[in-house]
N, C-alpha and C positions, 0 to 999 in steps of 0.2 A: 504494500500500500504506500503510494508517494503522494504527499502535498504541497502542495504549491503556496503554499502558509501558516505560518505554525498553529498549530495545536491548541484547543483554550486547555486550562487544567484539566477540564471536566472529561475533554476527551481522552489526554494523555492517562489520569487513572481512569476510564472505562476501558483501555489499551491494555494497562498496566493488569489490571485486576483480572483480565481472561488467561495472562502465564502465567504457567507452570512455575512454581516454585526456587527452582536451577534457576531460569530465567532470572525471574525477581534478581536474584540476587547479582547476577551478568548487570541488570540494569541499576542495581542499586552503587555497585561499581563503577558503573561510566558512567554514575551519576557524580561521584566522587572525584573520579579522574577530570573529567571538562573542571571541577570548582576548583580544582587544585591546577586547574591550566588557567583558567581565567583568574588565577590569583594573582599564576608568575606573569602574563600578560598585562596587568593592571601595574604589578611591582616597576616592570621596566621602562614604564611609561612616565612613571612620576619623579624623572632626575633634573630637578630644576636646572636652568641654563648654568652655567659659571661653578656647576659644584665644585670641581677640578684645579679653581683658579687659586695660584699659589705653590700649588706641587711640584710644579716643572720651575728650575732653577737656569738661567743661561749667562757662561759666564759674558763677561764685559768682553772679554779677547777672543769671541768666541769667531768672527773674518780674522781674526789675523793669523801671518801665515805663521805655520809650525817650524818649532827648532828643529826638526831632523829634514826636512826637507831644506835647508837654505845651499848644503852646496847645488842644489841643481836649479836656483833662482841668479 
């Protein structure tokens, strides 16, 4: 059975309630797994701009040219 829109509750348990028991429990499972997917989905959404700013260090001499290359300049 495919829809073309979701489901209101009422039909999902009238769905629900005709399996089998195994079932059930299949379904109570990827009921779990999607929450715990849209958790990590939500988690990596919320990293405000600039968190980072600060960590990266650059020094001051950081164009100029290096000691070990100067014989070949």
């Amino acid at each position: 059975m495919q829809y073309n829109r979701p489901m209101t509750s009422a039909q999902l348990y009238s769905q629900f309630s005709t399996l089998p028991d195994a079932m059930k429990t299949e379904v109570a499972d990827f009921i779990a797994f999607l929450q715990q997917k849209a958790k990590v989905e939500k988690k990596s959404k919320d990293r405000p701009f600039g968190i980072a700013k600060g960590l990266i260090k650059i020094a001051d001499d950081f164009d100029e040219p290096l000691d070990d290359f100067k014989d070949y300049m």
